[in-house]
C-alpha positions as CSV (number, residue, x, y, z in Angstrom):
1,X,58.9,149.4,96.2
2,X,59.7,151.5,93.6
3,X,56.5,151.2,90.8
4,X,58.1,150.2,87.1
5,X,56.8,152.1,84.0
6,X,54.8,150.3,81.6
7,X,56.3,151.3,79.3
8,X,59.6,149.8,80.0
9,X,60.7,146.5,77.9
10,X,61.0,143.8,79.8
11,X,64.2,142.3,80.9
12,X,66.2,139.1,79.8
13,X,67.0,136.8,82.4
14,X,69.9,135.0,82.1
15,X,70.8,131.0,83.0
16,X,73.9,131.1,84.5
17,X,75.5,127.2,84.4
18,X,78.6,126.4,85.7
19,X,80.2,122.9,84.9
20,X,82.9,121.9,87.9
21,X,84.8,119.1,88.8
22,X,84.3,117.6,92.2
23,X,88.1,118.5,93.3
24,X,86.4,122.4,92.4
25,X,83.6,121.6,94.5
26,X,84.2,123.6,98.2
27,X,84.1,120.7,101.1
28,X,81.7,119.7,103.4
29,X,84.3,119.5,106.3
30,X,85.7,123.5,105.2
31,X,82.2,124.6,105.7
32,X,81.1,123.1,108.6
33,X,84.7,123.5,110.5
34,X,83.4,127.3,110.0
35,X,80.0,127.0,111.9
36,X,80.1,127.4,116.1
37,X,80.4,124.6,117.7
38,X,76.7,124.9,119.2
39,X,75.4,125.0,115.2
40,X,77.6,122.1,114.5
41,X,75.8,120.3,117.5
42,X,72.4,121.5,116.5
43,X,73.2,119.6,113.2
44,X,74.3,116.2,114.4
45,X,71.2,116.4,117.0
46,X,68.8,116.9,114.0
47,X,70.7,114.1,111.7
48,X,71.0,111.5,114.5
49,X,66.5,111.9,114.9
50,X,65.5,112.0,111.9
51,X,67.5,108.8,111.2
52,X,66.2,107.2,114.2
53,X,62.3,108.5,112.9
54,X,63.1,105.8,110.3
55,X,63.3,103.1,113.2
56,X,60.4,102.7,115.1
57,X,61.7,99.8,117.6
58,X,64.5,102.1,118.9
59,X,63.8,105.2,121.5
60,X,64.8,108.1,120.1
61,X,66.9,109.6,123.4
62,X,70.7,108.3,124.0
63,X,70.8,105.9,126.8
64,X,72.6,106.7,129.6
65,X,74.8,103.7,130.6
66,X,77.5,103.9,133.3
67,X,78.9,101.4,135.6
68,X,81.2,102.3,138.9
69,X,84.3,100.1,139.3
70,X,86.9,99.2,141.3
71,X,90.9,99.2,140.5
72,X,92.7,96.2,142.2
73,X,95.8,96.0,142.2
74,X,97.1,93.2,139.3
75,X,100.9,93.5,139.2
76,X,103.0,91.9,142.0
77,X,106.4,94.1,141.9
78,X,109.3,90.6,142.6
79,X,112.7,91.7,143.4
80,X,115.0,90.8,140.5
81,X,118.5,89.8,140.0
82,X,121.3,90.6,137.8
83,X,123.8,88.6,137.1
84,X,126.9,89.5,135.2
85,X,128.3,87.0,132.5
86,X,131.3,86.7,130.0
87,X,131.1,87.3,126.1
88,X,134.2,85.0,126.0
89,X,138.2,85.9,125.8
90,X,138.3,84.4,122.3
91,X,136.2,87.4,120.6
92,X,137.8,89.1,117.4
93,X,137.9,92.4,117.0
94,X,139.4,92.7,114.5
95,X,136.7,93.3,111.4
96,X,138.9,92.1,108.7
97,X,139.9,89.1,110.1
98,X,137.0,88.0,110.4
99,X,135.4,88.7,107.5
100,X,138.8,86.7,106.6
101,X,138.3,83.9,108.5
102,X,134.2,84.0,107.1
103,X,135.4,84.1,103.5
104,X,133.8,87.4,102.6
């Protein structure tokens, strides 16, 4: 390090403030979606035990719960009919008419 005279006047240092809005504020989410995923890990990790420090009843490790099952079969596939039916022969197709007919 470089010595300073003493002669020299000392220096002014400055406050800098800056007044922002919150919509000014950069993000949580941009900074974080920046970081490695092992980092964003790390942080999580370090969150999730010190909130658990605050609970003394609970272990701090994630249990490990898994259970093996077995798919049966629930659906019975029946055979199915179609039949065919009639809209009837006294159908109008005429759109006017029938708003006619309808008074409209």
């Amino acid at each position: 390090m470089a010595d300073i005279p003493a002669t020299s006047e000392p220096r002014m240092i400055r406050k800098v403030v800056r007044i922002t809005s919150n919509q000014d504020q950069p993000s949580d989410y941009q900074y974080w979606i920046t970081r490695p995923i092992s980092e964003r890990l790390d942080a999580v990790e370090m969150l999730r035990q010190s909130y658990l420090s605050f609970l003394p009843d609970v272990p701090t490790r994630l249990q490990r719960v898994y259970r093996v099952t077995q798919l049966r079969a629930t659906h019975v596939y029946k055979p199915f009919k179609a039949e065919t039916f009639s809209l009837g022969g006294d159908m109008m197709h005429d759109r006017d008419k029938l708003y006619a007919e309808r008074g409209m």
